[in-house]
C-alpha positions in Angstrom: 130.5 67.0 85.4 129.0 70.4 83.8 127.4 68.3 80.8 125.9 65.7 83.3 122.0 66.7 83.3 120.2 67.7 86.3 116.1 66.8 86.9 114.8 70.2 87.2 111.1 70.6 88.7 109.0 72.5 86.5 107.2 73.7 89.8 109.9 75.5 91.2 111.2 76.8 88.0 107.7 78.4 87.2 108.3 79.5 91.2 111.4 81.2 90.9 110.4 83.2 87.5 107.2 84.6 89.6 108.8 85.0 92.4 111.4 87.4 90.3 108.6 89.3 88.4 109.8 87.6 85.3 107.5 85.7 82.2 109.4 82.9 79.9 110.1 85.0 77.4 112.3 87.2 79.3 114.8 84.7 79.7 114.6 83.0 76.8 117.2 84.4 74.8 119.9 83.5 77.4 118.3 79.9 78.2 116.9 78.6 74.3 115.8 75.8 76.3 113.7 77.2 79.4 111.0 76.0 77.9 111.5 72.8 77.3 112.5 72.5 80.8 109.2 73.4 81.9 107.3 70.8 80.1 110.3 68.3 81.0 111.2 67.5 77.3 114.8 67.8 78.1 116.9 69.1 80.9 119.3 71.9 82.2 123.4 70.8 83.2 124.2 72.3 86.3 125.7 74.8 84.9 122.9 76.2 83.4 120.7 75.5 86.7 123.2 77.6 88.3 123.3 80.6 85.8 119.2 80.4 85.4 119.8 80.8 89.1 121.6 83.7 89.4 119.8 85.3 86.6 116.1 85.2 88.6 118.0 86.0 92.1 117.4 82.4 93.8 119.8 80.3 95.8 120.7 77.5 93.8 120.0 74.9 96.6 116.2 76.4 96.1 115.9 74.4 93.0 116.4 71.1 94.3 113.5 71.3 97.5 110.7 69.2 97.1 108.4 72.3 96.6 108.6 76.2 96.8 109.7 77.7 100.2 108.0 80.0 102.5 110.0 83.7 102.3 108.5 85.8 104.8 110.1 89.1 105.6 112.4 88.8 108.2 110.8 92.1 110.2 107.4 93.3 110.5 105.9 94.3 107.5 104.0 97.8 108.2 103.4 98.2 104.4 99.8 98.9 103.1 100.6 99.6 99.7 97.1 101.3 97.4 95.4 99.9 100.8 96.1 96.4 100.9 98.3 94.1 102.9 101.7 93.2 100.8 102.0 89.3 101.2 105.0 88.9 98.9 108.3 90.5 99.1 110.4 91.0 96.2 114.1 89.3 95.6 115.1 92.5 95.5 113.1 93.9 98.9 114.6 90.7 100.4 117.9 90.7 99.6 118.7 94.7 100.5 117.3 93.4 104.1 119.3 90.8 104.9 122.5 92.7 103.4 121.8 94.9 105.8 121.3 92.5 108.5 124.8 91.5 107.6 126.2 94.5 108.0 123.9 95.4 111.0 125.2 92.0 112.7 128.8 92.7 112.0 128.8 96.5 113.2 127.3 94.7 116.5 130.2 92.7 116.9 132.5 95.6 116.1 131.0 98.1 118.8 131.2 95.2 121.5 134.8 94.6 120.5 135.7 98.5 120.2 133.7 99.2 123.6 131.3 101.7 122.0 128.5 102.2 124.4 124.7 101.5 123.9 122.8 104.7 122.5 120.1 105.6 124.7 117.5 107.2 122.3 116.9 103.7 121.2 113.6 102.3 122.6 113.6 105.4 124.5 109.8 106.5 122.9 106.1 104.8 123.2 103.0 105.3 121.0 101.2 106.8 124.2 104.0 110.1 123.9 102.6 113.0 121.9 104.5 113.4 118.6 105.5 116.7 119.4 107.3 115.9 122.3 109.1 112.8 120.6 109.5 115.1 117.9 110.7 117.5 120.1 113.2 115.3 121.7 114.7 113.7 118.2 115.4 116.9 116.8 117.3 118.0 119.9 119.3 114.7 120.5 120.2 115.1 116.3 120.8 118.4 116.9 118.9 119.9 113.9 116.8 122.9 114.0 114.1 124.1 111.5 116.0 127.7 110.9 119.0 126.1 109.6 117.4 124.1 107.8 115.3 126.7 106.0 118.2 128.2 105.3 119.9 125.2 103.1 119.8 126.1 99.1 118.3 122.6 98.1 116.2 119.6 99.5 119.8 117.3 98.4 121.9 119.7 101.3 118.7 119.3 103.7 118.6 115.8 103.5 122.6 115.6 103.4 122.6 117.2 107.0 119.7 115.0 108.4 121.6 111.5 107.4 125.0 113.2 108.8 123.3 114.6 112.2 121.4 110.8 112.2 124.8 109.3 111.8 127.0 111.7 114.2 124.6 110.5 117.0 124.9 106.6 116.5 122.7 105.5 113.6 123.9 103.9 110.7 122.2 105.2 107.5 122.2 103.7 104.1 120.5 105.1 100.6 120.7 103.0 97.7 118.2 102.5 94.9 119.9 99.1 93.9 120.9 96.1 95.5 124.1 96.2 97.0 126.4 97.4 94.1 124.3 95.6 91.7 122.9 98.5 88.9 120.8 95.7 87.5 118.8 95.5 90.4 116.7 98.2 91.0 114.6 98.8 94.3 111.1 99.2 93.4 109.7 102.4 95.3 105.9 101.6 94.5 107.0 98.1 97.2 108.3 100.1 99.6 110.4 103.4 100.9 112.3 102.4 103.6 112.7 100.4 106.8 115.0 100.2 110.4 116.8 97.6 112.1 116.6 98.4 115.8 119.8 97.6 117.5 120.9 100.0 120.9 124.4 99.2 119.1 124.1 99.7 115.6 120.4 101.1 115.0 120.1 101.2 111.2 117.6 103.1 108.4 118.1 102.4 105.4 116.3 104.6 102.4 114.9 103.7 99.5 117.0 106.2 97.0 115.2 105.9 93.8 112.5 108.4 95.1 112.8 111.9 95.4 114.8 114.3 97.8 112.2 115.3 99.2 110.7 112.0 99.9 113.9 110.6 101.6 113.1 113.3 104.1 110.2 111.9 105.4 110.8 108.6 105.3 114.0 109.1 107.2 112.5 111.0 110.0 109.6 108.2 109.8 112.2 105.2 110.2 114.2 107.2 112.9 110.8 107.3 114.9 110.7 103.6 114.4 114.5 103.8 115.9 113.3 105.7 119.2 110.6 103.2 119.2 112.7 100.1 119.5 110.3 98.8 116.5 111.9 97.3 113.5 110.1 97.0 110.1 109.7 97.9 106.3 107.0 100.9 105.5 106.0 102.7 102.7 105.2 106.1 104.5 102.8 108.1 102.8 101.4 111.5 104.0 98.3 111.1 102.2 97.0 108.1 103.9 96.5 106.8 107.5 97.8 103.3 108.0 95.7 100.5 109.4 98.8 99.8 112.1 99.2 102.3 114.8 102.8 102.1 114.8 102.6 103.7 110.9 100.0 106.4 112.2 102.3 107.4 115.3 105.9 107.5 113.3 104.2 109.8 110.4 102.8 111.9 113.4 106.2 112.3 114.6 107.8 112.6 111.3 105.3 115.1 110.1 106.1 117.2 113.5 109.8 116.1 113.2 110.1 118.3 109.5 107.6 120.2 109.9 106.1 121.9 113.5 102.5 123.0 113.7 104.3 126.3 115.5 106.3 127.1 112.9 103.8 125.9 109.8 101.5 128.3 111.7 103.9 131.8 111.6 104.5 130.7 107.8 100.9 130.3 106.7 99.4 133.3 104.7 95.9 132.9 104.6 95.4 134.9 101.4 97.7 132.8 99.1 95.7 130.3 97.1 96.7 126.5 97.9 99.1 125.9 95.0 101.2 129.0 95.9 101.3 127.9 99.8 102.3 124.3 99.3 105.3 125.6 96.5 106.5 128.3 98.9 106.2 126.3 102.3 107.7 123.0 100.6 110.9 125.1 99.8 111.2 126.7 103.0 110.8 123.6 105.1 112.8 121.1 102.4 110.0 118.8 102.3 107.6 117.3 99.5 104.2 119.2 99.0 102.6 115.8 100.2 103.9 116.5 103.6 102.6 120.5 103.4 99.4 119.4 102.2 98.8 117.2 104.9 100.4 119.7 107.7 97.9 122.5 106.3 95.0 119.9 106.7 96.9 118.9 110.3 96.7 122.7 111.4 93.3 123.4 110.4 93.6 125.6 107.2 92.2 123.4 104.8 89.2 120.9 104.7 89.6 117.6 104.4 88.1 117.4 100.7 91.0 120.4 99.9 93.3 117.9 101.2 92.2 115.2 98.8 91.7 116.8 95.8 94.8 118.6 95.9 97.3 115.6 97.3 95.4 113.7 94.2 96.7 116.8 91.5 99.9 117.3 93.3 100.7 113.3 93.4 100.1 113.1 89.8 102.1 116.5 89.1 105.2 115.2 91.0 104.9 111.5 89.3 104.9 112.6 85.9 108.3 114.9 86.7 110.0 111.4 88.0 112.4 113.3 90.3 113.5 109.9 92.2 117.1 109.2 92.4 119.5 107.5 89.8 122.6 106.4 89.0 126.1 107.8 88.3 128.2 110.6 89.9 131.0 110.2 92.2 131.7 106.4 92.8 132.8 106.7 96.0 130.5 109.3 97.3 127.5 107.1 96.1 129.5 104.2 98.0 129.4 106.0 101.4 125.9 106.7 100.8 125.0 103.3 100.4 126.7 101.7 102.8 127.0 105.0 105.5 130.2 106.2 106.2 129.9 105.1 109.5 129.6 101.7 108.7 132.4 102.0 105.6 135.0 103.5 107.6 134.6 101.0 110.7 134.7 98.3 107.8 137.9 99.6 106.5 139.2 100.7 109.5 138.9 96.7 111.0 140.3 95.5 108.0 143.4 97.4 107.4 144.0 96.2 111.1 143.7 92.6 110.7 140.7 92.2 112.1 138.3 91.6 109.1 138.9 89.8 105.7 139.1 91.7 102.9 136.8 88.8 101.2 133.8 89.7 103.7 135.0 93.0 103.9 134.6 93.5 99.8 131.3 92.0 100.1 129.8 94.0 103.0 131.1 97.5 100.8 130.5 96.4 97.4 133.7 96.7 96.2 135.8 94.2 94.1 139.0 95.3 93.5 142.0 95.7 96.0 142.4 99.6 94.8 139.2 100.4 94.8 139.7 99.4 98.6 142.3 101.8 99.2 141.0 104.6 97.9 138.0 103.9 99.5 140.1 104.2 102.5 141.6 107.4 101.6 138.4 109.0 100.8 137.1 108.1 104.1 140.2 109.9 105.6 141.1 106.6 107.3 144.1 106.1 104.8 146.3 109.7 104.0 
């Protein structure tokens, strides 16, 4: 059956290599004969169909619809990436969401079945409170304070102790900068930085990890003000800019107030250092980026707005050409808990060492493959001894 040949449409082949960001010549060395199946001089096996398949990130029941389907994101898109409207999300962008629909979905079940209660924080804000006093209110409920923070050796601990307060109080967080376990597919920070599933059960934020530290901070306080909105969506929170929806403005109000308070920028601010001094010393003392100084300096008053453009233009260029986003390697199954939350990972393993969940879906929600790499998953959870 593998050498019978299938009639591939040239239409959704072309579809399915722009849809993956890929040209013909990229795939040409595992499939000799891609092009020929584009102009229809001969045609793939279904074999083939189904590698060329998983190679550009399609279903393979794609290929056989009459013509290219509508993929809209499956939550608001609050993205205005270099000013403009994204209209097409990536395979990649895609598929991290509804992973983590998956695992938001089953976590839901899980907390119904285990009795956990509803959090109340959820939904608990509206864009007509103040940011300070939702800011206020989140860093109370998290139990964070700016002092300790400040007092943290590097942005990594600070953002370390955000995700774990975040989690300790009911949300599920999840970092990655790939999809799933997949190290071949890499999330694309210039298409986005983050989004949240609001659930009163299992509210989740998940974090683009291939930007920096210091980056992660503010779009994890952004997506938890999405959180006490009740507002799902995907974002690409900048500092620099102000959104078009009024959603964006309102969570990088609160965000901004969240890592940074106009109180406390205010007793920190020495009028006599010159702007690149300021934004270095105040960025390591709150744990943020200089972006979110910059903008917090122009928010209180002590620059103009033409100091605040010049300077986020020379500082955005200054941290781009460092590249300080995230990578691979280290500790397998630290990185694993940080992808998936350790919430979520130990309820996972927890359920399935009890019956309750098949290690098959239980593999697939973790990213694991092997049946020791379970287990000592388990035992560096602490749910296993």
């Amino acid at each position: 059956m593998t050498t019978d040949r299938i009639l591939a449409n040239p239409e959704l082949l072309h579809w399915s290599l722009d849809r993956a960001g890929l040209e013909v010549l990229d795939l040409t060395g595992r499939f000799p004969k891609l092009p020929e199946w584009l102009s229809q001089e001969s045609q793939p096996t279904l074999r083939q169909l189904e590698q060329f398949a998983r190679a550009v990130h399609v279903p393979i029941g794609y290929l056989f619809l009459p013509a290219p389907p509508e993929e809209p994101l499956p939550i608001p898109d609050f993205r205005t990436l270099a000013g403009r409207q994204v209209t097409r999300p990536s395979p990649n962008l895609l598929d991290a969401i509804y992973l983590c629909q998956q695992r938001q979905d089953w976590f839901t079940e899980y907390a119904r079945v285990h009795g956990l209660a509803a959090l109340d924080f959820v939904g608990s804000a509206n864009t007509q409170q103040s940011p300070e006093q939702v800011a206020n209110g989140m860093r109370e409920k998290l139990g964070l304070s700016i002092a300790e923070r400040q007092n943290l050796s590097t942005w990594t601990d600070a953002l370390r102790q955000m995700i774990s307060q975040a989690e300790a109080a009911g949300v599920l967080v999840m970092a990655s900068s790939i999809v799933g376990s997949n190290s071949h597919r890499k999330l694309d920070v210039a298409e986005f930085r983050g989004f949240a599933l609001a659930d009163a059960l299992a509210p989740l934020v998940f974090i683009n990890a291939a930007d920096s530290k210091a980056a992660q901070m503010f779009t994890l306080a952004h997506e938890l003000a999405h959180i006490w909105l009740g507002e799902s969506g995907v974002s690409d929170p900048d500092t620099g800019c102000l959104p078009e929806p009024e959603v964006e403005r309102w969570c990088n109000a609160v965000a901004a107030e969240f890592l940074v308070p106009l109180e406390h920028l205010q007793q920190a601010y020495q009028p006599e250092e010159d702007i690149k001094t300021a934004i270095q010393r105040l960025a390591r003392s709150f744990k943020v980026s200089t972006l979110v100084i910059l903008r917090r300096l122009f928010d209180a008053g002590f620059i103009e707005q033409g100091t605040l453009w010049q300077s986020y233009q020379e500082e955005l260029a200054r941290i781009r050409a460092l590249d300080t986003g995230g990578s691979g390697g280290g500790d397998f199954y630290r990185t694993l808990s940080t992808r998936t939350g350790k919430n979520f990972a130990r309820a996972v393993v927890s359920s399935t060492l009890e019956g309750q969940t098949l290690f098959q879906d239980a593999f697939r929600m973790l990213g694991v493959r092997k049946t020791a790499t379970f287990y000592e998953t388990a035992r560096q959870l602490g749910v296993l001894l």
